[in-house]
LOPA-950914 format. One line per field, with one value per residue (C-alpha): residue in one letter; residue number from 1; x, y, z. Coordinates in steps of 0.25 Angstrom, whole numbers. Layout:
N
residuo: A; ... .
num: NUM; ... .
east: X; ... .
north: Y; ... .
up: Z; ... .
REM end
This chain:
67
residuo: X; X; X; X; X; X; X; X; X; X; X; X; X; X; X; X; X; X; X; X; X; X; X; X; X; X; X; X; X; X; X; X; X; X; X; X; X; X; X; X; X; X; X; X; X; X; X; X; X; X; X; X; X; X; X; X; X; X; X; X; X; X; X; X; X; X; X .
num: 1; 2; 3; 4; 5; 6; 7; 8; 9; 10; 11; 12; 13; 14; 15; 16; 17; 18; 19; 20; 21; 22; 23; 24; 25; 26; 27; 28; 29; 30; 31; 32; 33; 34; 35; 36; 37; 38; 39; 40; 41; 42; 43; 44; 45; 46; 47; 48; 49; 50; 51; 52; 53; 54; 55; 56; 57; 58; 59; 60; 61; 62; 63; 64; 65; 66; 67 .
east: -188; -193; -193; -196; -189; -199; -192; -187; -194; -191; -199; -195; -206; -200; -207; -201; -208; -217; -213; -212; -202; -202; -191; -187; -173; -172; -175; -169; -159; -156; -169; -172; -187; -196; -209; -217; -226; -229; -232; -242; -248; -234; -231; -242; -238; -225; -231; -241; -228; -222; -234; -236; -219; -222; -234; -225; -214; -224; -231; -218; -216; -206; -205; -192; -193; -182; -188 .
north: 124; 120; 105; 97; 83; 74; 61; 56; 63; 78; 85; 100; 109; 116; 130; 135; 123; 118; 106; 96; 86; 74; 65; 53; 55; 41; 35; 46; 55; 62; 67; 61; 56; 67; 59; 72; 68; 55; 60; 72; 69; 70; 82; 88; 86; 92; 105; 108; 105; 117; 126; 125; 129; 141; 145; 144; 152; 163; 163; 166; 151; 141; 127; 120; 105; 97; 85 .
up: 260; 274; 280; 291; 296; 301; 306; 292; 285; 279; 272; 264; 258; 246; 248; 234; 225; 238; 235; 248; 249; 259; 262; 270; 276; 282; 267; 259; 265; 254; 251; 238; 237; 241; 248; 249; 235; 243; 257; 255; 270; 276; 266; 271; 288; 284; 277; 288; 299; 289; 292; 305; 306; 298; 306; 320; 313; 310; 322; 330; 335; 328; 331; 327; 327; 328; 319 .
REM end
């Protein structure tokens, strides 16, 4: 699994089901209603943030975020 905290939001990508789960911590702290099936444009911003981490990590340059 890999994530990324973006304000309220955190979003996990599944990598063995590649299943994407989104989640409001401010409204739902425990993690209980996945929004992902509803935000396909914000899904996508936060895959495409996962690519471009994995394309620093393999060209040698890591970017930490403290999001």
């Amino acid at each position: 699994m890999v994530g990324f905290r973006e304000g309220d939001l955190k979003w996990i990508f599944d990598q063995t089901d590649q299943r994407d789960m989104l989640f409001d911590l401010r409204k739902d702290s425990l993690e209980k209603k996945n929004l992902a099936p509803g935000q396909p444009d914000l899904v996508a911003r936060m895959r495409s943030r996962r690519q471009q981490e994995i394309d620093r990590c393999t060209t040698g340059t890591l970017v930490v975020s403290k999001e």
